[in-house]
VONUDO-654826 format. One record per residue: y, z, x of N, C-alpha, C in turn; residue number from 0; residue in three letters. Coordinates in steps of 0.1 Angstrom, whole numbers, plus 5000, padded with zeros to 4 digits. Each point is the difference from the previous one (the first is absolute). Last residue first. Layout:
N
{torlum {Y, Z, X}, {Y, Z, X}, {Y, Z, X}, NUM, 'ALA'}
...
This chain:
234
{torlum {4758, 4778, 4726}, {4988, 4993, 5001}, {4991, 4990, 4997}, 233, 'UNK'}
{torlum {5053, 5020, 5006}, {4988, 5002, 4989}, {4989, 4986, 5005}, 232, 'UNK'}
{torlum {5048, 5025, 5015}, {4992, 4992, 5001}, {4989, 5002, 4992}, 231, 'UNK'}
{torlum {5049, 5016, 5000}, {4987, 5005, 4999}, {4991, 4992, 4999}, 230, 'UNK'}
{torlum {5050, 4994, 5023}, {4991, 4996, 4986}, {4988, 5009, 5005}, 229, 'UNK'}
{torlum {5056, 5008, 5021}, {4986, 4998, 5001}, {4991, 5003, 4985}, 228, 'UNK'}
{torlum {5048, 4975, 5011}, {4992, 5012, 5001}, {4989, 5003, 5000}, 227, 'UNK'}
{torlum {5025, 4959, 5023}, {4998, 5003, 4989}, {4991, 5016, 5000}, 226, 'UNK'}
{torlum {5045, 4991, 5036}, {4984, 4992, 4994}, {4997, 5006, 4988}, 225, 'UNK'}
{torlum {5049, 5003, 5032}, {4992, 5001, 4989}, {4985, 4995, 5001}, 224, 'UNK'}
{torlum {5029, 5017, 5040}, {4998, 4989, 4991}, {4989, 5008, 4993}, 223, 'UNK'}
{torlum {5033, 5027, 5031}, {4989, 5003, 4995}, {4998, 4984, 4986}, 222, 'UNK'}
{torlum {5040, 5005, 5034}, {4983, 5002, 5003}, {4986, 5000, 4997}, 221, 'UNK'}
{torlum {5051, 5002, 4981}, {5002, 4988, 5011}, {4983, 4998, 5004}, 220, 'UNK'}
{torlum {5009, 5041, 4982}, {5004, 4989, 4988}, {4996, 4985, 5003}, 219, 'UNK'}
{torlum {4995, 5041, 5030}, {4992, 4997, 4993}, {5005, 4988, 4985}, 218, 'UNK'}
{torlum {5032, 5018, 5031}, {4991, 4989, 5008}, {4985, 5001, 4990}, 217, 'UNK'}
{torlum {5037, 5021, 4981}, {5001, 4985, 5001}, {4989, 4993, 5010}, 216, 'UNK'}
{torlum {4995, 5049, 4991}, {5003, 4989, 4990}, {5005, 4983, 4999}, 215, 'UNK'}
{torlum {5003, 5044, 5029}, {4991, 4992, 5000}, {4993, 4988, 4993}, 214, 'UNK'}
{torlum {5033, 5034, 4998}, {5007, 4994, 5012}, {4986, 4994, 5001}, 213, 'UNK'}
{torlum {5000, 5028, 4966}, {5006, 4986, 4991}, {5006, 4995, 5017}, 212, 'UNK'}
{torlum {4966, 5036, 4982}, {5003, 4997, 5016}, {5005, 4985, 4998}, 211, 'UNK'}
{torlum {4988, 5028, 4958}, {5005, 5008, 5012}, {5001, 4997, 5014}, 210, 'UNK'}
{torlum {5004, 4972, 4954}, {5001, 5016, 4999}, {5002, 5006, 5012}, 209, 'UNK'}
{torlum {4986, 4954, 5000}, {5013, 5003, 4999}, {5006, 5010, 4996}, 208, 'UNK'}
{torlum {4953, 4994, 5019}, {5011, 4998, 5013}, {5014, 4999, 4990}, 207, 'UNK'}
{torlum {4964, 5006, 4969}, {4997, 5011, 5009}, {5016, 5001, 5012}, 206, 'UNK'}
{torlum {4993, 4963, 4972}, {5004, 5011, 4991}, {4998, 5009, 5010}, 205, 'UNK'}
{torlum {4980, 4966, 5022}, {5011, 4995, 4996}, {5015, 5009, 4993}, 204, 'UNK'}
{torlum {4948, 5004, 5005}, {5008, 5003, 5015}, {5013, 4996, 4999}, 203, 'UNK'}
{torlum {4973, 4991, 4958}, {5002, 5014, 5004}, {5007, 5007, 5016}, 202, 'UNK'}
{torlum {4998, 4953, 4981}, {5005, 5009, 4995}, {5002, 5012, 5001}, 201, 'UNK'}
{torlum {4966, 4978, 5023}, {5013, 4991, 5004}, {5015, 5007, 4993}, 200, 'UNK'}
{torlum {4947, 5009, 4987}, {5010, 5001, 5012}, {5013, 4999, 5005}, 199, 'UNK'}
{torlum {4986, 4976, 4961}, {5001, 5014, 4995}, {5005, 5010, 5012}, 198, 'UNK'}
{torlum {4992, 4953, 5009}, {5012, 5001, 4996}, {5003, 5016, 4993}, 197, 'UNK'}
{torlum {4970, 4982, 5045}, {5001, 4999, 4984}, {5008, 5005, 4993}, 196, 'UNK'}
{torlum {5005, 4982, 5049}, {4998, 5013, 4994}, {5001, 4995, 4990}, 195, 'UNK'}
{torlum {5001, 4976, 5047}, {4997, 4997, 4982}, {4993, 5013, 4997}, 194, 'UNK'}
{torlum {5008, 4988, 5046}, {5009, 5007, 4995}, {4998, 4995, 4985}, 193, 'UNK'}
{torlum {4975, 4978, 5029}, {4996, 5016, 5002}, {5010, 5010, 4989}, 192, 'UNK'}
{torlum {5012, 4954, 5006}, {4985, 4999, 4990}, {4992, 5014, 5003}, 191, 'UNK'}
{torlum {5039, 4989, 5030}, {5001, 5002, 4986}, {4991, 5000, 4992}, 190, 'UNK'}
{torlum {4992, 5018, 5050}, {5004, 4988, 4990}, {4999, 5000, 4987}, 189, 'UNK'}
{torlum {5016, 5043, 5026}, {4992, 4996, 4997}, {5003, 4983, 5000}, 188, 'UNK'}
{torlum {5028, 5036, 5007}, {4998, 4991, 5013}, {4989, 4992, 4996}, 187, 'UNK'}
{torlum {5012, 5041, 4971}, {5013, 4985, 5004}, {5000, 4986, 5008}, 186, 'UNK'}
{torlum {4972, 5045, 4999}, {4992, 4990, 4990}, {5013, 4986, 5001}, 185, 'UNK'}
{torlum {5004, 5034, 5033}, {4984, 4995, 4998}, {4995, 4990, 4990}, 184, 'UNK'}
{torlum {5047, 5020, 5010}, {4992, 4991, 5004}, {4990, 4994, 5002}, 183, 'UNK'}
{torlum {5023, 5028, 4959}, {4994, 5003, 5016}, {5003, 4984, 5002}, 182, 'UNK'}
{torlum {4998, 5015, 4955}, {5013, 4998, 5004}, {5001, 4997, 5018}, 181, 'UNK'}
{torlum {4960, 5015, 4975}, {5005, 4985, 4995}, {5013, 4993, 5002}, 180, 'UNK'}
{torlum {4987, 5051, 5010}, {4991, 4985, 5004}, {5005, 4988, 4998}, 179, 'UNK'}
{torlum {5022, 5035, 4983}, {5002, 4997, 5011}, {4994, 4989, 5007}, 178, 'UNK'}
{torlum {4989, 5012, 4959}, {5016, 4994, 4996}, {5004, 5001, 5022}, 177, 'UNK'}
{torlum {4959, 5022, 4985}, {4997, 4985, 4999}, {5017, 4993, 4999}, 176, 'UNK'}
{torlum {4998, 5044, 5008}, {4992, 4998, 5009}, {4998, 4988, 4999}, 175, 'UNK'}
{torlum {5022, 5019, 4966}, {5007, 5003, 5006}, {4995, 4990, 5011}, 174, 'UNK'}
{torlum {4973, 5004, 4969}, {5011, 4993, 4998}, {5009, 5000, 5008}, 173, 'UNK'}
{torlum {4968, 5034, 5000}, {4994, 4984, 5006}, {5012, 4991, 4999}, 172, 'UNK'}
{torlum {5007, 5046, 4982}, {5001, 4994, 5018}, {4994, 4990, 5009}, 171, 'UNK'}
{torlum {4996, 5005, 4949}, {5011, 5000, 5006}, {5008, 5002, 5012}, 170, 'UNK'}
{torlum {4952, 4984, 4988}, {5004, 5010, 4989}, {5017, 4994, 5010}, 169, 'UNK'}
{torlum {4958, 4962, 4993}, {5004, 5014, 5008}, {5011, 5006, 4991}, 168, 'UNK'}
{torlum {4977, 4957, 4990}, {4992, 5011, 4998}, {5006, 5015, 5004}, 167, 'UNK'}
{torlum {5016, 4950, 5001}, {5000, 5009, 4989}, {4989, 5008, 4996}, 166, 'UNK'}
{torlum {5009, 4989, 5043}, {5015, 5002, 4993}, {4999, 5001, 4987}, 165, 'UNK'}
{torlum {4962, 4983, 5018}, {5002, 5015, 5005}, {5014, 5007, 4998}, 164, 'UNK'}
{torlum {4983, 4955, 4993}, {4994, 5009, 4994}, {5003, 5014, 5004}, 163, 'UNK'}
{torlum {5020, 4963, 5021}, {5006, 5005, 4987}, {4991, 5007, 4992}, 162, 'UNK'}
{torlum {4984, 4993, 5045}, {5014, 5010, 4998}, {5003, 5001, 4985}, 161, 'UNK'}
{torlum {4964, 4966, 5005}, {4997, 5018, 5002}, {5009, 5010, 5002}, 160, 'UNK'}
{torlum {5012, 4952, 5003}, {4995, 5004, 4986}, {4996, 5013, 4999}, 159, 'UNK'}
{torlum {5014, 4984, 5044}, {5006, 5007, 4989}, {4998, 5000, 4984}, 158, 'UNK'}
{torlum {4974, 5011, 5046}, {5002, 4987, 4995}, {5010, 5001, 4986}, 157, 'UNK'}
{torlum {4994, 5028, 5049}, {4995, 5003, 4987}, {5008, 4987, 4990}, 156, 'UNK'}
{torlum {5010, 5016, 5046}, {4987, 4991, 5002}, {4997, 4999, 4982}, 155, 'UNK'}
{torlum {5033, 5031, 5014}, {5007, 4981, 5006}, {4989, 4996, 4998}, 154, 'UNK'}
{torlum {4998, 5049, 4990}, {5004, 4986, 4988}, {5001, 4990, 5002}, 153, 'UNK'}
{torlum {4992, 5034, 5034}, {4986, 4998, 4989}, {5000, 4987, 4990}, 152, 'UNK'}
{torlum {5038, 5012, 5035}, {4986, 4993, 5001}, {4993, 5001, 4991}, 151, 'UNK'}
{torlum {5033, 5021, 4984}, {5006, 4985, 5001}, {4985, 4995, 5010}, 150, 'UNK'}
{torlum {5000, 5049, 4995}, {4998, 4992, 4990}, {4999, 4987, 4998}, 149, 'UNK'}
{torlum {5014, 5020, 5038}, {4983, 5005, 4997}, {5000, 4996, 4987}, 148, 'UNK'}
{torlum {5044, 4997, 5024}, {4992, 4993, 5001}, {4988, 4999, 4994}, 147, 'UNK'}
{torlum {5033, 5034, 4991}, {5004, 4986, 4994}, {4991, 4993, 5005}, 146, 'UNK'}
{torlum {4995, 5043, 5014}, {4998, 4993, 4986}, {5000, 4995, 4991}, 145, 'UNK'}
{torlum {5000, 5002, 5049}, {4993, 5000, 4995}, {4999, 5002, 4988}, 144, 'UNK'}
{torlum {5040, 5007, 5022}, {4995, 4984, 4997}, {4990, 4999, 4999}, 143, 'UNK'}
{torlum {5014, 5044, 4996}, {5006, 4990, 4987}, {4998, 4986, 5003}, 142, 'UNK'}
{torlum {4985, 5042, 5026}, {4991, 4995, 4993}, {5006, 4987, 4992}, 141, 'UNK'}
{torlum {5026, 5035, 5020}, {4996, 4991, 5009}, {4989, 4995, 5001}, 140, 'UNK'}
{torlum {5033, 5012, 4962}, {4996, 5006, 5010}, {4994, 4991, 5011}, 139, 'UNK'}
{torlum {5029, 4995, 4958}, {5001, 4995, 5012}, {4999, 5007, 5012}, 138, 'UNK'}
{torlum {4985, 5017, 4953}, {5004, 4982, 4996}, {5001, 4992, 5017}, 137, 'UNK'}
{torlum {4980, 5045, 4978}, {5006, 4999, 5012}, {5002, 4988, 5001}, 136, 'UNK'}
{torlum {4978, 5012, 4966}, {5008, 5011, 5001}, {5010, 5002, 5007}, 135, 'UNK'}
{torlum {4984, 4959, 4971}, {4994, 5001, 5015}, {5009, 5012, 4997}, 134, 'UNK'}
{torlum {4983, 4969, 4960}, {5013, 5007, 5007}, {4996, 5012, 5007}, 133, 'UNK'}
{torlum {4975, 4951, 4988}, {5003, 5015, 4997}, {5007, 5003, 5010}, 132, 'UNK'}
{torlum {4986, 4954, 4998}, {5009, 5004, 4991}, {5005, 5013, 4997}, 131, 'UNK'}
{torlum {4963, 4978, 5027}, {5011, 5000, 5005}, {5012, 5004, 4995}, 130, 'UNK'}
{torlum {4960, 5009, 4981}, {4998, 5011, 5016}, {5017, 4993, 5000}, 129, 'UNK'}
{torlum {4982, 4980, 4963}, {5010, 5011, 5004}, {5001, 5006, 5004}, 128, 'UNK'}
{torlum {4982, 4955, 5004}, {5010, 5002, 4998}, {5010, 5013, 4997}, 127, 'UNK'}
{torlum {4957, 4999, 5007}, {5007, 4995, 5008}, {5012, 5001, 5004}, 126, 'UNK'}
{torlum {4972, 5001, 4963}, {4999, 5014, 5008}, {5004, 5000, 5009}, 125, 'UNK'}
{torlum {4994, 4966, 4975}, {5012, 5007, 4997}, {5000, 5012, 5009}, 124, 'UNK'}
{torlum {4970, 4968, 5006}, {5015, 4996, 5005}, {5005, 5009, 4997}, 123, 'UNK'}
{torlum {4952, 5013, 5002}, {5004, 4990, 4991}, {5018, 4998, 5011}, 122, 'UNK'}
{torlum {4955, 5006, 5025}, {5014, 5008, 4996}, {5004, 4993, 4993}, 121, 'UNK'}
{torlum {4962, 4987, 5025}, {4997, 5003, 4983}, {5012, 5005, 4994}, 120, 'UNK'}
{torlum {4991, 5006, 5055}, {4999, 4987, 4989}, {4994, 5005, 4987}, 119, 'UNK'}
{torlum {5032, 5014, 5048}, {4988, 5001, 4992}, {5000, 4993, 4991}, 118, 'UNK'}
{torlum {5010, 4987, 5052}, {5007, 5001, 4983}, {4990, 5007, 4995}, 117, 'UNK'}
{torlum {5001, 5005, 5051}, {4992, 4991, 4989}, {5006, 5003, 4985}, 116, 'UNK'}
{torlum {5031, 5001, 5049}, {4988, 5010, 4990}, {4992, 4992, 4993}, 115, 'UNK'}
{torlum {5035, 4991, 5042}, {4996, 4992, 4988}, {4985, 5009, 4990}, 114, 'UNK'}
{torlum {5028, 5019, 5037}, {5009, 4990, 4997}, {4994, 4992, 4987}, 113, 'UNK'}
{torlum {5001, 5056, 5012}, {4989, 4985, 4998}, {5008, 4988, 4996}, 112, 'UNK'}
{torlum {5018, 5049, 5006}, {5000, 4988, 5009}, {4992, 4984, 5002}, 111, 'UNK'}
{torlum {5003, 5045, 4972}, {4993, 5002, 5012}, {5002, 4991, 5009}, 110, 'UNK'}
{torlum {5012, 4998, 4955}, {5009, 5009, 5005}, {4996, 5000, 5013}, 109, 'UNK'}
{torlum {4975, 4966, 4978}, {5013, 4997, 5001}, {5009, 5013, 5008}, 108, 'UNK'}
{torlum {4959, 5010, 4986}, {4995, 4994, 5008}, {5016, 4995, 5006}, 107, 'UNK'}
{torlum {5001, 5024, 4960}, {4998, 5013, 5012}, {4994, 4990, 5013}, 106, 'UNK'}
{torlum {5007, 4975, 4958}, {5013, 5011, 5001}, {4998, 5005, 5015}, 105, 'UNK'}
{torlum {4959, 4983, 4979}, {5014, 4985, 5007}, {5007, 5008, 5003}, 104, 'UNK'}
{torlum {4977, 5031, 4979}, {4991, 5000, 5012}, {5010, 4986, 5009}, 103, 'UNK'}
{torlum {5012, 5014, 4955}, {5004, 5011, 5009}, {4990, 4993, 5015}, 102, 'UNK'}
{torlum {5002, 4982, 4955}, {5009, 4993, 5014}, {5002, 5005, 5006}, 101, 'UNK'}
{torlum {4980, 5016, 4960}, {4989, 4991, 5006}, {5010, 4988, 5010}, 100, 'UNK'}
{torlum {5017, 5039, 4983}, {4989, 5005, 5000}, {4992, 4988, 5010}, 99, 'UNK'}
{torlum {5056, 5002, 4998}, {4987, 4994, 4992}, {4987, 5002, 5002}, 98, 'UNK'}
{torlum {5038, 5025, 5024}, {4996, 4985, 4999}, {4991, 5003, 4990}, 97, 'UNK'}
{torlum {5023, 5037, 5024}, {5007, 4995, 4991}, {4995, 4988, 4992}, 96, 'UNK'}
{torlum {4989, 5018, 5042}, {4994, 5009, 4988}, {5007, 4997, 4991}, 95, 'UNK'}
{torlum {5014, 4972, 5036}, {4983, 5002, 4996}, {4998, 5005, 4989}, 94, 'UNK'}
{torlum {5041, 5007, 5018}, {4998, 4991, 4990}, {4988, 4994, 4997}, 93, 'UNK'}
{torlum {5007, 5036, 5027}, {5006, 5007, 4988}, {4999, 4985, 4991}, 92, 'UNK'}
{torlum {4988, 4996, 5045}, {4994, 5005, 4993}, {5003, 5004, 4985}, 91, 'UNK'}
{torlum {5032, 4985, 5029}, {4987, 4988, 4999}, {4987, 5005, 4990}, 90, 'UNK'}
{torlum {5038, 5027, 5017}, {5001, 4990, 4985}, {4995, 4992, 5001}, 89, 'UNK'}
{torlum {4985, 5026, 5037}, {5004, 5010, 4987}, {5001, 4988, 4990}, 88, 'UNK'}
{torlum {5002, 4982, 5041}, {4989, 5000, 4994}, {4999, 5011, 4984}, 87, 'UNK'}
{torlum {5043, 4997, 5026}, {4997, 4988, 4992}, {4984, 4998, 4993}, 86, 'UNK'}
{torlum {5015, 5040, 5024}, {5006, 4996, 4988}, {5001, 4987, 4995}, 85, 'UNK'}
{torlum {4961, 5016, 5041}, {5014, 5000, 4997}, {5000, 5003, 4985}, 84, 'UNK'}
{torlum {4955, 5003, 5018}, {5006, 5012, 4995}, {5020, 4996, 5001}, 83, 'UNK'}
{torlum {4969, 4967, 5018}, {4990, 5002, 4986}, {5009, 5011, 4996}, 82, 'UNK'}
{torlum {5030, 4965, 5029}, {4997, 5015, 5004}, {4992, 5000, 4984}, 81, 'UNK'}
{torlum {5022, 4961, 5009}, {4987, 4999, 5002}, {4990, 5013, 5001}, 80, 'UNK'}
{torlum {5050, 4993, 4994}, {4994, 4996, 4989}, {4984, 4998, 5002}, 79, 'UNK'}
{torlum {5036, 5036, 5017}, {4995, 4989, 5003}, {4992, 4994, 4988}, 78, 'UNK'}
{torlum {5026, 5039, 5003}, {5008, 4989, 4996}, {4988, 4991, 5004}, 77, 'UNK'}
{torlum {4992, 5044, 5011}, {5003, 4998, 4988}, {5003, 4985, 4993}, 76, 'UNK'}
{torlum {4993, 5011, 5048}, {4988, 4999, 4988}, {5003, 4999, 4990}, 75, 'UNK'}
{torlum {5036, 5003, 5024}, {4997, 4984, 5003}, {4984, 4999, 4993}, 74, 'UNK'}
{torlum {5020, 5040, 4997}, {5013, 4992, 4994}, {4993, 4989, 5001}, 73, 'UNK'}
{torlum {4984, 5031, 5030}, {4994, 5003, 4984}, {5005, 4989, 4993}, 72, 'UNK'}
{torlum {5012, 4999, 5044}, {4993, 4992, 4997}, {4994, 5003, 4989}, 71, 'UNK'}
{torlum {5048, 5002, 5002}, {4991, 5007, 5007}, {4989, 4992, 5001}, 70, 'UNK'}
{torlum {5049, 4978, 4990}, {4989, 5003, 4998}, {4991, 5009, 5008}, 69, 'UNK'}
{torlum {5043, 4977, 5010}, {4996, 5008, 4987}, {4996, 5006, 4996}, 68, 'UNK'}
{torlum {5001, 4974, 5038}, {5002, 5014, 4998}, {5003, 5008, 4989}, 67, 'UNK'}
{torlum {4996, 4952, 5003}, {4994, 5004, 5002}, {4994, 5015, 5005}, 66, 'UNK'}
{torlum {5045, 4976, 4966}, {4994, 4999, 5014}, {4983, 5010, 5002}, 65, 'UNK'}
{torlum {5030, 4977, 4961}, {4988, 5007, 4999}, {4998, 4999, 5017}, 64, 'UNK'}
{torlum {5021, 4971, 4969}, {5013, 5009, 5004}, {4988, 5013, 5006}, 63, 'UNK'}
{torlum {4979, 4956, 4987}, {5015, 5000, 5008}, {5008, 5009, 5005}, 62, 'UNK'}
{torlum {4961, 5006, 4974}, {4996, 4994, 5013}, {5012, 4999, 5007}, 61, 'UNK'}
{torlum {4997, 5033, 4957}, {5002, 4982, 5004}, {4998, 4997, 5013}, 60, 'UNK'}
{torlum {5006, 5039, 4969}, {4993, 5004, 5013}, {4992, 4981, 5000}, 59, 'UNK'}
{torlum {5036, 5033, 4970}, {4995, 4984, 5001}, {4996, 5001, 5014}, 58, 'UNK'}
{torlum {5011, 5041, 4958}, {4998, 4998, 5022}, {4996, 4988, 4999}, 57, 'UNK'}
{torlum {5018, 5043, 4964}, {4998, 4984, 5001}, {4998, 4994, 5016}, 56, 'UNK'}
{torlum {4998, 5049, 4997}, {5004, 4991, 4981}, {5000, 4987, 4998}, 55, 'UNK'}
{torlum {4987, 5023, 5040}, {4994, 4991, 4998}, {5001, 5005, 4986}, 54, 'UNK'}
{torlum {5021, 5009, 5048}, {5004, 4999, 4983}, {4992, 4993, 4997}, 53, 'UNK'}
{torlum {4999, 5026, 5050}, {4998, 4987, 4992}, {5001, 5006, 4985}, 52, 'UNK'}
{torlum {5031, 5019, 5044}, {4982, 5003, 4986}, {5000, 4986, 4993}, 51, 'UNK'}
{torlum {5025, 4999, 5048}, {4998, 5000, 4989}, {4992, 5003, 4992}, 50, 'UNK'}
{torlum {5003, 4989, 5052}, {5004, 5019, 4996}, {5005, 5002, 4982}, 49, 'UNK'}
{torlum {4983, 4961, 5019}, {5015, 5000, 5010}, {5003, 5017, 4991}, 48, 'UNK'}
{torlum {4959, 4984, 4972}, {5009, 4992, 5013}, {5011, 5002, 5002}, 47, 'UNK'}
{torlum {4949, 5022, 4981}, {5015, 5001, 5002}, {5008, 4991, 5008}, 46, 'UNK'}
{torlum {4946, 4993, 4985}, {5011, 5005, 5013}, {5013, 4998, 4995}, 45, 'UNK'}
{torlum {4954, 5003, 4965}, {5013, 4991, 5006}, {5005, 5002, 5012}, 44, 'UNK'}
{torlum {4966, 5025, 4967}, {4996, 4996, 5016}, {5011, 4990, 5005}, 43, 'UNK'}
{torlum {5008, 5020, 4958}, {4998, 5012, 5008}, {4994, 4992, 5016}, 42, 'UNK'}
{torlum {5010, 4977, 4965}, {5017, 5002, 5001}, {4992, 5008, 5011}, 41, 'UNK'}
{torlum {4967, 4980, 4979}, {5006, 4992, 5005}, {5013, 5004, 5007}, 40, 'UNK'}
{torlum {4978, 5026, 4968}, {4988, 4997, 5013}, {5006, 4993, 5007}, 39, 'UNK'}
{torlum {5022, 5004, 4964}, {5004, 5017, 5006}, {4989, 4997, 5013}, 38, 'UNK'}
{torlum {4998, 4965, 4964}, {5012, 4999, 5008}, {5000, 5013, 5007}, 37, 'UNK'}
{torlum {4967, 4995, 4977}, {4997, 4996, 5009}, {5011, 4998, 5015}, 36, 'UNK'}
{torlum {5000, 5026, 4960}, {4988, 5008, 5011}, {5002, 4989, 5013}, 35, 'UNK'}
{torlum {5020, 4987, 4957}, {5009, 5011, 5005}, {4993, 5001, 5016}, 34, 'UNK'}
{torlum {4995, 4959, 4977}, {4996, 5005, 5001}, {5006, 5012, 5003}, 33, 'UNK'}
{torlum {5015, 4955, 5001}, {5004, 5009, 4993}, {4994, 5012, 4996}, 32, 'UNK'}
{torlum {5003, 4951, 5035}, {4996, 5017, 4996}, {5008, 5005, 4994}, 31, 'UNK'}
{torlum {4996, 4943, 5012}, {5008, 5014, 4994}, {4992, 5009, 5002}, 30, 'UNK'}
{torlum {5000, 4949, 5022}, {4997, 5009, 4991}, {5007, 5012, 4995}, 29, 'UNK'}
{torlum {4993, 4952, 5033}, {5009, 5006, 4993}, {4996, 5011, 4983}, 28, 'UNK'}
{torlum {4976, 4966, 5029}, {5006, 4999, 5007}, {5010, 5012, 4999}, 27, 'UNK'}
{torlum {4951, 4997, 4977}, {5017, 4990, 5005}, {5004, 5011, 5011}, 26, 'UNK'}
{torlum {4948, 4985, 4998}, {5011, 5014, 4995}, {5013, 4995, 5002}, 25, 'UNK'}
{torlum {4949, 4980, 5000}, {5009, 5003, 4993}, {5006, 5008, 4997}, 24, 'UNK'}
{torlum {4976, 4989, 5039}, {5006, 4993, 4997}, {5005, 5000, 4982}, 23, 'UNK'}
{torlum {5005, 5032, 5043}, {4989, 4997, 4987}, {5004, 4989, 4994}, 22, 'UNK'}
{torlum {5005, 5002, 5056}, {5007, 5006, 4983}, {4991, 4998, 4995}, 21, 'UNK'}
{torlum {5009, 5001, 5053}, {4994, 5002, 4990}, {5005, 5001, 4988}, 20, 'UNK'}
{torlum {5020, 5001, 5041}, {5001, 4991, 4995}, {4992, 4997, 4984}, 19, 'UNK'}
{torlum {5001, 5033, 5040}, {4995, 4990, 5006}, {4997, 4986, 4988}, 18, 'UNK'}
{torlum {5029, 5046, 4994}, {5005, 4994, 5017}, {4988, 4980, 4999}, 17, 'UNK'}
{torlum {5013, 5015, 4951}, {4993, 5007, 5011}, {5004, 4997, 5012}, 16, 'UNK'}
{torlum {5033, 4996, 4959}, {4989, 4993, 5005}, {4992, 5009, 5011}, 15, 'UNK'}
{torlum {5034, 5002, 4953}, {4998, 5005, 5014}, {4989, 4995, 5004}, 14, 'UNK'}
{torlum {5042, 4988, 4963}, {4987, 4994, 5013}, {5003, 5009, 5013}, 13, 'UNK'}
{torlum {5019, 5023, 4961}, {5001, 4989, 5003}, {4990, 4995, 5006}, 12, 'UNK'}
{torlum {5009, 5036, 4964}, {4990, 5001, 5010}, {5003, 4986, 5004}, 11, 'UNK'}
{torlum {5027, 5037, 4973}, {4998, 4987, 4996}, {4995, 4997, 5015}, 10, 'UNK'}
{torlum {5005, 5051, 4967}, {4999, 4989, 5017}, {4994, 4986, 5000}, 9, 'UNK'}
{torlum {5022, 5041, 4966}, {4995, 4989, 5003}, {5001, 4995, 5010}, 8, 'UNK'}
{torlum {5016, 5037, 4962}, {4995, 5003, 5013}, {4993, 4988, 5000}, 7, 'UNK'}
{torlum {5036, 5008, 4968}, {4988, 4997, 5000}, {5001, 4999, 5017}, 6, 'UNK'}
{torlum {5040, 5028, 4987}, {4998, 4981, 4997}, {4982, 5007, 5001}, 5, 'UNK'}
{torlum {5032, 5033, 5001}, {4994, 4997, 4986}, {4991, 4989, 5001}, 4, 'UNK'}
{torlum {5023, 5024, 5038}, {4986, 5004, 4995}, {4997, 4993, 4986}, 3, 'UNK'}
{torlum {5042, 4983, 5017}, {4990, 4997, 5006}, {4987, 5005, 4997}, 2, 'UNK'}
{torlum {5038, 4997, 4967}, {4999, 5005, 5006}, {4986, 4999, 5011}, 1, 'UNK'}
{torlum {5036, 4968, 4976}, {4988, 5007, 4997}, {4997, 5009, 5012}, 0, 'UNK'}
């Protein structure tokens, strides 16, 4: 293949600040595929040993990443604590991406808040399909925030009220609840936590062996039966 054809991509290893500092949710290991962003990153780099830097593909990994690398624009750019870096960028981008009424949890969590105030009254499903939607930027440097920010909301949520919401939500819920329930949030439950009613139970069931059948068995093994739910009457 011809090199100008490949995809332009900078895979972002552990960079850390001099005094140690981190966000606490940002991996370890990310991607840019941003054009602007990657051309912002290639332009403030330092040339090494009298080389132009390639950045058709560049693994800028802690290991192989000497400290001269870097300018100190490079080291703004890249930092994770910098308000104007590229990590805050897709911090933000996944803000504006959230759920109307999880945008304010969303934007407390991106800012570094180790424990936010949940919002309250959010049905599950809606939850379920912040986590279940399909991200523009799947492994930017927002992506363990968007696997984590849902799963806290859901680890405290009692599961009769999940299976309500499984069969409430649309198809990115399913997606979003077929993970859940496949996690270790709910797996780790005690078993009398893990009793999903059986309409539920079906539906996460059909959903994981259509489109995420590598998940499937630990929900088979996981997800115990109980009785479906009765309309009480007064």
């Amino acid at each position: 293949m011809n090199p100008t054809s490949r995809p332009r991509l900078l895979t972002i290893g552990d960079f850390s600040r001099p005094d140690g500092a981190r966000h606490p949710h940002h991996p370890t290991t990310y991607l840019i595929s941003d054009p602007a962003e990657i051309d912002a990153v290639a332009a403030a780099r330092r040339p090494v040993d009298d080389h132009p830097v390639d950045d058709t593909f560049d693994c800028m990994c802690q290991e192989g990443l000497r400290a001269d690398h870097h300018s100190p624009e490079a080291s703004r750019l890249l930092d994770p604590l910098s308000p104007d870096g590229i990590p805050a960028r897709h911090r933000a981008r996944w803000v504006a991406a959230a759920p109307a009424e999880l945008r304010e949890y969303a934007r407390a969590l991106a800012a570094g808040e180790a424990e936010p105030q949940a919002p309250v009254g959010v049905p599950p499903g809606t939850v379920f399909g912040w986590l279940g939607a399909v991200r523009r930027e799947p492994r930017d440097a927002a992506w363990l925030l968007a696997d984590r920010a849902p799963g806290r909301l859901l680890a405290g949520t009692a599961t009769e009220r999940l299976a309500w919401g499984v069969r409430e939500t649309d198809r990115a819920g399913l997606e979003g609840a077929v993970r859940f329930f496949a996690s270790e949030e709910f797996t780790t439950r005690h078993p009398k936590r893990r009793r999903v009613p059986d309409t539920a139970r079906d539906i996460l069931l059909r959903y994981a062996r259509s489109h995420r059948p590598a998940d499937l068995p630990v929900l088979e093994r996981r997800l115990l039966r109980a009785p479906e739910d009765r309309i009480r009457r007064s």
